[in-house]
C-alpha positions in Angstrom: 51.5 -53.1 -0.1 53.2 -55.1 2.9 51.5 -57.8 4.3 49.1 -57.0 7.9 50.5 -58.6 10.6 48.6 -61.0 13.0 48.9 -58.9 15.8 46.8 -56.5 14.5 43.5 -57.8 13.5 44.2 -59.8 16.6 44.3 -56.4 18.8 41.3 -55.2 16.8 38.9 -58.1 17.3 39.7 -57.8 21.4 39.3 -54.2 21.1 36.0 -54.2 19.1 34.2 -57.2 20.0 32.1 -59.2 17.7 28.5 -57.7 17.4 26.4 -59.3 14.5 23.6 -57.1 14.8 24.3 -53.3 14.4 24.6 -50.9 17.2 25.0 -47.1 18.2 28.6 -45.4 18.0 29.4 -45.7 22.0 30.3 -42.4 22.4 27.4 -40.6 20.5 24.3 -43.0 20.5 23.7 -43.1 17.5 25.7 -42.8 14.3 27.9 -43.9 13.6 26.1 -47.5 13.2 28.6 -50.1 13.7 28.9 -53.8 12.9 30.6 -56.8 12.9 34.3 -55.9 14.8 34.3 -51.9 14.7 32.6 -51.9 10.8 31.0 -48.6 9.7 29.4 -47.7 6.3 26.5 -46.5 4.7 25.3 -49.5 4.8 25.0 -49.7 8.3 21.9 -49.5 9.9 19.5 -50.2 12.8 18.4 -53.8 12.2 21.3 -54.8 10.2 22.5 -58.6 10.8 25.5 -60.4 9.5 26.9 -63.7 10.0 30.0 -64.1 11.5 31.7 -64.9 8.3 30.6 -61.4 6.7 32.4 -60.0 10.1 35.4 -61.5 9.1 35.4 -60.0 5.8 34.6 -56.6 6.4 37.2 -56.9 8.8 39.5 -58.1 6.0 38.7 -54.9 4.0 38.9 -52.5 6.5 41.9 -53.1 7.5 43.3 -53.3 4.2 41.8 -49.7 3.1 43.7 -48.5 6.9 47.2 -50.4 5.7 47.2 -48.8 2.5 46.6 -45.5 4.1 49.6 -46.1 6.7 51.7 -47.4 3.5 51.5 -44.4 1.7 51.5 -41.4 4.5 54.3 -42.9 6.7 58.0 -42.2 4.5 60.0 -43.8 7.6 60.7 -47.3 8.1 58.6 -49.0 10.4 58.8 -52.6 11.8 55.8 -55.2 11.9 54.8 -54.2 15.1 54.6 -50.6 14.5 52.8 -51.2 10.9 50.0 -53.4 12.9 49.8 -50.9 15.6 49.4 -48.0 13.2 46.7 -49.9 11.0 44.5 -50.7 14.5 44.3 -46.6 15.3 44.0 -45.4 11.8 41.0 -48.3 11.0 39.8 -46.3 14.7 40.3 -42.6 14.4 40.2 -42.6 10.3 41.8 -40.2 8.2 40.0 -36.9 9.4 39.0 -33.8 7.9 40.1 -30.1 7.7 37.4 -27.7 9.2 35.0 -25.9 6.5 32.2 -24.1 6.6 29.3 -26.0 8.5 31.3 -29.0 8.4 33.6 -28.6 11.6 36.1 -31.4 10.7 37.4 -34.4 12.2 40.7 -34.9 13.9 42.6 -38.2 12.1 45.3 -39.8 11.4 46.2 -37.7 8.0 44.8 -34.4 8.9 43.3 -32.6 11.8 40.2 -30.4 12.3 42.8 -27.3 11.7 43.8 -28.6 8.3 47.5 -29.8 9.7 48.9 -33.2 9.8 48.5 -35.0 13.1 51.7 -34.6 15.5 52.1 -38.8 15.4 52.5 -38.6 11.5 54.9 -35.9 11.7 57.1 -37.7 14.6 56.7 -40.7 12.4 58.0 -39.1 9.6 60.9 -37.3 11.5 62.0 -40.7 12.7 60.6 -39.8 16.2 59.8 -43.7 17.0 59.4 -42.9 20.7 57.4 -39.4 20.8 55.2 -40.8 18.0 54.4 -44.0 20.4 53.7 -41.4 23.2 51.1 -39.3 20.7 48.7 -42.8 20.9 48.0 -42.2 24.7 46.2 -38.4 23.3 43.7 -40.1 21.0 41.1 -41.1 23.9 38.1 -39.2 23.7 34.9 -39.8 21.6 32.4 -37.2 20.7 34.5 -35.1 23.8 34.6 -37.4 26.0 37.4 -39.8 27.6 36.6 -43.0 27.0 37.7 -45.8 29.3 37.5 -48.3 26.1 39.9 -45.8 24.0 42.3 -45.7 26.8 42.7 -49.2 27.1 43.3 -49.3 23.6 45.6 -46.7 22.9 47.9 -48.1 25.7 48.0 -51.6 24.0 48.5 -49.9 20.5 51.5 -48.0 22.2 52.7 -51.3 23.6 52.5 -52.9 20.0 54.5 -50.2 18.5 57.2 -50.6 21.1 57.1 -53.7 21.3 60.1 -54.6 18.1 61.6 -51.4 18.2 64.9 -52.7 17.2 63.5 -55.5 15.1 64.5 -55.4 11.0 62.8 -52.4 9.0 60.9 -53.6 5.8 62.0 -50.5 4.0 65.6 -51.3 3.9 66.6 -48.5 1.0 65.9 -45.7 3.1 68.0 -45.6 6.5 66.8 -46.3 9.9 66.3 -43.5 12.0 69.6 -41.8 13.3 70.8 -42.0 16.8 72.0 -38.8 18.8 75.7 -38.0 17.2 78.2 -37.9 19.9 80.2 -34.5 19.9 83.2 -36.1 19.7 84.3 -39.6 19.4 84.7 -42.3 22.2 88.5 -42.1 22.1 88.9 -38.5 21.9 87.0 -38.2 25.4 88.0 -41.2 27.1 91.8 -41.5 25.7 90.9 -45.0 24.3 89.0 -46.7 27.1 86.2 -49.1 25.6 83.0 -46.6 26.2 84.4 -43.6 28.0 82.0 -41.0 29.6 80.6 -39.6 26.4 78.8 -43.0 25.4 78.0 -42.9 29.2 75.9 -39.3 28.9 74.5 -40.4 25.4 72.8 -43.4 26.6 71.2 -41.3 29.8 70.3 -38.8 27.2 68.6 -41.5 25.4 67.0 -42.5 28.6 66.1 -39.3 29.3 63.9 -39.0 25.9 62.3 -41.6 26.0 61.4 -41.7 29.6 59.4 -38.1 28.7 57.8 -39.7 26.0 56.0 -42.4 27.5 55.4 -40.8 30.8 51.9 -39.5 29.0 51.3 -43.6 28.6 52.0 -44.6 31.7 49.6 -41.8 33.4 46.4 -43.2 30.5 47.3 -46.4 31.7 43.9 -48.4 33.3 43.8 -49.4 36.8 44.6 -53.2 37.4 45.7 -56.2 35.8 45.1 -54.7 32.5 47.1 -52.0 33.2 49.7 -53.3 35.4 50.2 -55.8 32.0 50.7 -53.2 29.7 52.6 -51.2 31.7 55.2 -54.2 32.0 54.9 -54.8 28.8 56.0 -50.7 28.0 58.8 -51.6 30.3 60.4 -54.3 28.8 60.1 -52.9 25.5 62.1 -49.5 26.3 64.4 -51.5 28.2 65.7 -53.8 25.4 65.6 -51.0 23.2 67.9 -48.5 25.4 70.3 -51.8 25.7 70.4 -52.2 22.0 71.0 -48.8 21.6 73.5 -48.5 23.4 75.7 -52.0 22.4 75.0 -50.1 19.2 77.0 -46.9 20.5 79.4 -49.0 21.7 80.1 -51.1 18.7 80.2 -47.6 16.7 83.3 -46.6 19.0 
């Protein structure tokens, strides 16, 4: 299994906090008990006091169960970034359940509540780097309800995941996710010029795409420096990666 990147249990600890006695699930007030930064378990329960060196280690195998999870569900290549961002909501959301009988299910990472995959696995899988970093900004409610906390945190998972679009993929026997084919080639429209109007309209397409997909970020975003932060941060990210991408389609020609 690939290594966890620093950024990650990094984004978690700010996220979660360090609590060394145990406390009530935020959104239901009661269980899930939690410990330490984010910890659940069984063992869990009211009174329960660790030191901060036990926080670090559940920490440590938590997030380890979460990689593993991302390592085997996600067949695309993903980046460092992406892989940290992806361990922080799946140690958060979990794996979820299908829906039977009393039990009514959990929505998660690997299945939902209806028994189908969630729509971020299935964009990641289809190579869909940017409507898969726009599915983060839907995952913000606990026991029904928004939570200000899960907004926050979604937004700076999103901003993780964009954050190295373009950077080396660790997977490098399967091919990185195709761009949109031109329908016909940069000479054949433009009579030989260097980019020609077809690269042109490709690259606002692009823009186009991606714009949609993060629109749903932008809107979760929190009010103030928090969210003004991230937002630049979003920014820059799709930025360099619609310049890339298109020194890409211009090197192609």
């Amino acid at each position: 299994m690939r290594a966890i990147p620093h950024s990650c249990p990094e984004l978690v600890k700010a996220a979660e906090g360090l609590r060394l006695t145990a406390y009530p699930d935020p959104a239901s007030g009661g269980a899930p008990w939690t410990i330490g930064y984010g910890h659940t378990g069984p063992e869990v329960r009211p009174g329960l006091t660790i030191t901060p060196a036990r926080a670090e280690e559940l920490l440590a195998q938590d997030l380890t169960e979460a990689a593993a999870i991302v390592d085997r569900a996600v067949n695309a290549p993903l980046t460092d970034a992406q892989f940290g961002a992806l361990v922080s909501f799946v140690f958060n959301v979990g794996t979820g359940r299908k829906a039977k009988g009393k039990d009514t299910g959990k929505d998660g990472f690997l299945v939902l509540k209806t028994g189908k995959p969630s729509t971020l696995l299935v964009k990641l899988n289809a190579g869909d780097h940017a409507g898969a970093a726009a599915e983060f900004g839907k995952w913000t409610r606990g026991d029904g309800k928004v939570m200000a906390g899960l907004v926050k945190r979604r937004a700076t998972e999103a901003a993780l995941f964009l954050a190295d679009t373009n950077a080396p993929v660790t997977r490098a026997a399967e091919p990185a996710p195709g761009m949109k084919p031109l329908a016909k080639s940069v000479t054949g429209v433009s009579g030989g010029g260097a980019l020609g109007l077809a690269t042109v309209a490709v690259v606002i397409d692009q823009a186009r795409d991606v714009s949609e997909s993060v629109r749903g970020l932008l809107e979760a975003l929190p009010s103030g420096a928090l969210g003004w932060g991230v937002a630049a941060l979003l920014g820059v990210a799709v930025v360099v990666m619609l310049v890339r991408r298109w020194d890409d389609q211009r090197k192609a020609a």
